[in-house]
N, C-alpha and C positions, 0 to 999 in steps of 0.2 A: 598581828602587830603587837608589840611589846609597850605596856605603857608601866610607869614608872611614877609612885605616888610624889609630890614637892611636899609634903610633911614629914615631918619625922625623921631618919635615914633615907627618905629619896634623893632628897636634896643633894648630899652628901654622894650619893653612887652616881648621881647624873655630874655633880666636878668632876670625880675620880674618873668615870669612862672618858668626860672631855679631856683630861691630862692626858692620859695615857694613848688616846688616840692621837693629841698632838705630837708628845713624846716620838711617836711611833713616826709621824709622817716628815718630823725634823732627822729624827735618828737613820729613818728608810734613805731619803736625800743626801743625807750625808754618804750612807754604805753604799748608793746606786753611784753616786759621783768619784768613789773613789776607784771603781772601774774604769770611767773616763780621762781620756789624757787632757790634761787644759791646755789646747791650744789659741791663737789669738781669736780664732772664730766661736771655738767656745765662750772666751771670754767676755767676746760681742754680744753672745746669744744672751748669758745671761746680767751683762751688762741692761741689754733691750727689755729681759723681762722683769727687771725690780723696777722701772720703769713704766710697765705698761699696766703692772700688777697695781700699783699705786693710781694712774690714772682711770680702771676698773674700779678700783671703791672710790674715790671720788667726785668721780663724772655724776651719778646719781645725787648725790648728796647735793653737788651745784645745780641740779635741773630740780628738783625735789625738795630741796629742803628749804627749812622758813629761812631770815635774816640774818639770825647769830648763825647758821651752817655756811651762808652765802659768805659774808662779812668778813668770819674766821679763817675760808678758803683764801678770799681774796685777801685778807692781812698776811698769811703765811707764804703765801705764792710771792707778793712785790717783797716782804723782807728776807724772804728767799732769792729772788733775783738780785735784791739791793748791798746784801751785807756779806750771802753766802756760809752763812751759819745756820741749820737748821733747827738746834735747840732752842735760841730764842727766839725765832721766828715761829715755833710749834707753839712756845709759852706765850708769844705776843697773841697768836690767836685763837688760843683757849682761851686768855683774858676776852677777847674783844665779842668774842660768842657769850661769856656770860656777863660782859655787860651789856649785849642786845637785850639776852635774854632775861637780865635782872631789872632793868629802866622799862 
């Protein structure tokens, strides 16, 4: 097992590996999909999975988490359903998480 000190320059080479490995897993998706023809059923598939990927981190967070994670979901998700804009419905409840969190 490889450890990696957080003082000094570790800090710094453990960003640097997380970049470049993301890099790598954006870059890889892009190169792998451009073998793929997009058809309507591809377009479903991954229609389906930004969709499911989203409902995976936050299924937890709503069964788990304290009040400002509960509160923020549920502010996001109805001014999401209601307005259809997701920029301020993300800022609506970030506010409403820190002020559970802050009161």
């Amino acid at each position: 097992m490889i450890t990696v000190s957080t003082t000094g320059s570790g800090a710094m080479v453990i960003v640097v590996v997380m970049a470049v490995v993301t890099l790598a897993t954006r870059w890889g998706g892009v190169y792998v999909m451009s073998f793929v023809p997009i058809s309507d059923r591809v377009t479903r598939f991954i229609e389906a999975m930004s969709g499911s990927v989203l409902v995976a981190l936050l299924a937890p967070m709503a069964v788990s988490g304290d009040n400002g994670a509960r509160l923020a979901l549920l502010t996001t998700a109805t001014l999401m359903l209601l307005f259809r804009k997701p920029l301020p419905a993300i800022a609506a409840g970030i506010v409403a998480a820190a002020l559970v969190r802050y009161l």
